[in-house]
C-alpha positions in Angstrom: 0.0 0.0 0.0 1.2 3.1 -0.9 2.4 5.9 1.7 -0.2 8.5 2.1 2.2 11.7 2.1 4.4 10.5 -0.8 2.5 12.1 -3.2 2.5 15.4 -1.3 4.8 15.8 0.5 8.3 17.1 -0.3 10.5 18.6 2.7 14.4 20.2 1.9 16.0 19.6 5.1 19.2 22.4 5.2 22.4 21.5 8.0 24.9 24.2 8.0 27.7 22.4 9.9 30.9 24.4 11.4 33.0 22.1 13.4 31.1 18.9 14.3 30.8 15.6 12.8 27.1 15.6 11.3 26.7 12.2 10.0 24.9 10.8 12.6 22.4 13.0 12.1 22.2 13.2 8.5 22.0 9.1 8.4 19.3 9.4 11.1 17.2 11.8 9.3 17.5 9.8 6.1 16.5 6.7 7.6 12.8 8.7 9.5 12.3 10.6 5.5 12.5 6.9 3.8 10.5 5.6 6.6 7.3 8.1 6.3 8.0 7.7 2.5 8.0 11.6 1.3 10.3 13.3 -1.2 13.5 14.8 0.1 16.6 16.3 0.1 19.3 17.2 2.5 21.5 19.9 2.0 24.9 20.0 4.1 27.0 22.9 4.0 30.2 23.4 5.7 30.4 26.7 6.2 34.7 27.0 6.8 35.4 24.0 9.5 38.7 22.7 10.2 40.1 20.0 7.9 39.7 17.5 10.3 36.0 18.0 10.6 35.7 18.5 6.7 37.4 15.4 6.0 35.3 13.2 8.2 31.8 14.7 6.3 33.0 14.1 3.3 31.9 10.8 3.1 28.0 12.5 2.7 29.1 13.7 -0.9 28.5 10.1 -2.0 25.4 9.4 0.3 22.1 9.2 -1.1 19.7 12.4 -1.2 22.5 14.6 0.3 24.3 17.6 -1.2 27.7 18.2 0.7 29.2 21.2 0.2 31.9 23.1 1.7 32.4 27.0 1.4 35.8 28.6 0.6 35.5 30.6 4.0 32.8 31.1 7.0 30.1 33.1 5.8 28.4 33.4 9.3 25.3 31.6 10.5 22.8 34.1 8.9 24.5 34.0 5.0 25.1 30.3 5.5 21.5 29.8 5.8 20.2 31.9 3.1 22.7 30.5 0.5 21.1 27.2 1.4 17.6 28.4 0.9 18.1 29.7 -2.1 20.0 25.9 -3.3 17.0 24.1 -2.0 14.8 22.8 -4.3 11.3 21.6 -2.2 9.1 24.6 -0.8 9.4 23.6 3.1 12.5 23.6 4.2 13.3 22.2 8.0 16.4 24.5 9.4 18.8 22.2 12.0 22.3 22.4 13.3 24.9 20.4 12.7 25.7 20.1 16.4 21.7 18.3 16.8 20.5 14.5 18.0 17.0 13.5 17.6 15.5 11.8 21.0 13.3 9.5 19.1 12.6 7.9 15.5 9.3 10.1 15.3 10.8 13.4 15.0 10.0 14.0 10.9 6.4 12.5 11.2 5.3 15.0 13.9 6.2 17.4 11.3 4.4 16.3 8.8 1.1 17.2 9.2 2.4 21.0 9.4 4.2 20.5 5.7 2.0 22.7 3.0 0.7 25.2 5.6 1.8 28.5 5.6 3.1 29.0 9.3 6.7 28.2 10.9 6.5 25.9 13.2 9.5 25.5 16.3 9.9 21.9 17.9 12.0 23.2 20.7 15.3 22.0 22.1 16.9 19.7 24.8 19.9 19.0 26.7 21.2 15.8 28.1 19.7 14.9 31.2 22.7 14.3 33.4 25.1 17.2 33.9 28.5 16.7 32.4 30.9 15.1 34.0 33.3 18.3 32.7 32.6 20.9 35.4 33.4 23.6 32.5 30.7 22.6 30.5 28.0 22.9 33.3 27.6 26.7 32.8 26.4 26.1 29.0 24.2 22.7 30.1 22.4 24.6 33.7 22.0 27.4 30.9 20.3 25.5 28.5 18.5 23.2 31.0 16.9 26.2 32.3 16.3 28.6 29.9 15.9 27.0 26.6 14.8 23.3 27.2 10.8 24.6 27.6 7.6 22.8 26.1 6.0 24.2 23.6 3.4 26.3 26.3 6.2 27.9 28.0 7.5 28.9 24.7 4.1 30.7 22.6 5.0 33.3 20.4 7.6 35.1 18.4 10.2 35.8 21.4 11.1 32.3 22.0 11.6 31.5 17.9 15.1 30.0 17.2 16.6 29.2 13.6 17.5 25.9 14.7 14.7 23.0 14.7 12.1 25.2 12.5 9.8 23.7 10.0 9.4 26.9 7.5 7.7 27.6 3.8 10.7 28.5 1.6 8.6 31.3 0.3 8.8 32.8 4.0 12.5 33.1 4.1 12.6 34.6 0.2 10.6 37.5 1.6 12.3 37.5 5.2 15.7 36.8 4.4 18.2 36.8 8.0 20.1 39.5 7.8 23.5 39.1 7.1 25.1 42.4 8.6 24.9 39.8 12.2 28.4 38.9 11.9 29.0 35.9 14.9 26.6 34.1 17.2 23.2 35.6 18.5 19.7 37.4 17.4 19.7 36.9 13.7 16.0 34.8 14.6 15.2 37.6 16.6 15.3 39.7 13.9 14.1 36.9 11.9 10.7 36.3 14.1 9.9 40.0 14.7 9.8 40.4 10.5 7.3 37.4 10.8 5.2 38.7 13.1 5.1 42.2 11.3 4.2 40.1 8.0 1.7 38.1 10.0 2.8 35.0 9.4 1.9 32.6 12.2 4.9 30.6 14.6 3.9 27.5 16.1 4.9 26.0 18.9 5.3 22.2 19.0 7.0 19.8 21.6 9.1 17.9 19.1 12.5 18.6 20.3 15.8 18.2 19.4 19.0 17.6 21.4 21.5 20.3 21.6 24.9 18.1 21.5 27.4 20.4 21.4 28.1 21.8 24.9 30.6 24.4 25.3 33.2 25.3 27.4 32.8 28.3 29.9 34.8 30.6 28.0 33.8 29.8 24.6 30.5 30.5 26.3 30.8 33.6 27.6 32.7 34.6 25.0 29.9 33.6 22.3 27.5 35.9 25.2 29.8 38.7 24.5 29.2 38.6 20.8 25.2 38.2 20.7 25.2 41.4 22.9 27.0 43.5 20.4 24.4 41.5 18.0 21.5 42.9 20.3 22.7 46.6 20.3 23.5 46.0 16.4 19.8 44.6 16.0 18.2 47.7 18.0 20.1 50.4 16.0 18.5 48.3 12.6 15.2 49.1 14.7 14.2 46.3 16.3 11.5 45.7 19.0 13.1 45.5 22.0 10.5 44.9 24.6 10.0 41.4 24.7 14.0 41.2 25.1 14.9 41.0 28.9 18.8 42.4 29.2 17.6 45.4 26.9 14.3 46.2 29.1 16.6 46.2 32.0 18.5 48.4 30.5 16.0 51.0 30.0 14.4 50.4 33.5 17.9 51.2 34.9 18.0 54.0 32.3 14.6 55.5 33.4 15.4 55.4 37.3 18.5 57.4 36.4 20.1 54.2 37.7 22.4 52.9 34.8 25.8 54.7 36.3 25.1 53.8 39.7 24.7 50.1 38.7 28.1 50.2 35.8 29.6 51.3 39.3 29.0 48.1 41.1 28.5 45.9 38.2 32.2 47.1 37.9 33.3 46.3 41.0 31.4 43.1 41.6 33.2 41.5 38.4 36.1 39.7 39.7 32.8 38.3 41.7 30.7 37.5 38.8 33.5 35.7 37.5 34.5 33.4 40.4 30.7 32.5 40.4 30.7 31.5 36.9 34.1 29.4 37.3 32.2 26.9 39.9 31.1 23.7 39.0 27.1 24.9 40.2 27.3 28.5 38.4 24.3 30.0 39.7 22.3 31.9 36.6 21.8 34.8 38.6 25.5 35.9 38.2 25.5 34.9 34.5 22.6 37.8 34.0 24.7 40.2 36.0 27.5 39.2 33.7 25.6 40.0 30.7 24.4 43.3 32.5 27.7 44.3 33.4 29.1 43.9 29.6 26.4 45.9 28.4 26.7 48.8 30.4 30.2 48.4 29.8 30.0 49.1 25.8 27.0 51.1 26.1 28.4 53.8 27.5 27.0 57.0 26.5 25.5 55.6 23.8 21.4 56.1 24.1 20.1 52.3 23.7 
């Protein structure tokens, strides 16, 4: 008997990869599309990894329904994506990391009923259960655990929209490209799911997550932090909405009470604490919101926010 969705449906799944090995991933996801029986492709494109990593993908140039390639240089995470988009050949595409695990074998057919309707739909993200047995990768996982690992109705809306995990027409991300002036890590689908919302076009929440796998180290963390703040300044000045985003309406709270010096003072002087809190192997997210206060203030400055 034939599959009910092969005639229908056709899904482009795109995997920007930078630094991890994605086969796993990509063998998985082949094996859940030829089990639901629907057309598809799988696009994976290196956007400028070591040659260590490159060489052990490179075995997915001669796999079946995937297109490895590798770019000359790193383009960025929003330019990666948007040079896929526009190889892509099926009109919903499903956006995921390289750095992803699935957590079960039914992670394509939850998606399918959502394939052919207009909307973006998010399935959400987990972390491993346990907490790493390397004390500098707890920051990152109590992060995570905490603050990004929510069900679907924790999560409504357009603030809690990430590019990774995202079943989305390809028509949607011809009109809303991400905007590639976001050089680094951080708010390119902020900017991305504030231009849905003004378009109208509907995000759905769904609890069909995926695993985030790759867990990084404390400074590599903070350091990525530092980065998606000068994003979230960057993404402000380009005019974005900024009051669904917390560290920025703190900002103008602090701003409003005629506060922000007073609290650069002791942000200032509490950093060598705000460090040593982060370094323990419990690092309580209080101290990682002062630390992303603190920066901010820091390159603010005079600048009016």
């Amino acid at each position: 008997m034939a599959n009910p969705h092969e005639a229908t449906v056709m899904l482009s799944i795109l995997i920007p990869i930078f630094n991890e090995d994605s086969r796993d991933l990509v063998h998985a996801l082949i094996k859940q599309c030829s089990d639901a029986g629907i057309a598809f492709e799988i696009l994976c494109f290196d956007d400028g990894s070591d040659e260590m990593t490159r060489s052990t993908n490179r075995e997915l140039m001669t796999t079946n329904n995937v297109r490895y390639e590798e770019m000359p240089e790193n383009l960025g995470r929003a330019a990666i994506r948007n040079q896929m988009v526009r190889a892509s050949t099926y009109n919903h595409l499903l956006l995921i990391d390289g750095d992803s695990a699935m957590e079960d074998d039914r992670y394509i057919t939850r998606y399918l009923p959502w394939i052919g309707q207009f909307k973006v739909v998010y399935g959400g993200r987990t972390y491993q259960r346990a907490l790493p047995d390397d004390p500098s990768l707890h920051l990152h996982w109590i992060y995570g655990s905490q603050r990004e690992a929510l069900p679907a109705n924790q999560r409504k809306g357009y603030a809690r929209f990430m590019t990774n995990n995202v079943l989305i027409p390809k028509k949607a991300l011809f009109e809303h490209p991400l905007n590639e002036t976001l050089k680094g890590y951080g708010h390119e689908d902020t900017l991305l799911g504030q231009s849905l919302e003004a378009a109208g076009i509907p995000i759905i929440h769904i609890d069909n997550p995926l695993r985030h796998a790759g867990l990084e180290n404390r400074d590599h963390f903070l350091q990525k932090t530092r980065t998606g703040i000068h994003n979230l300044l960057k993404i402000r000045k380009l005019g974005a909405d900024d009051r669904e985003i917390t560290l920025l309406m703190t900002y103008r709270r602090l701003k409003t009470w005629k506060m922000a010096g007073v609290a650069r003072f002791i942000l200032r002087r509490l950093k060598p604490t705000i460090q040593q809190r982060l370094s323990t192997n419990q690092p309580n997210l209080f101290w990682f919101d002062m630390f992303k206060l603190q920066y901010l203030l820091d390159i603010v400055g005079k600048q009016k926010v």
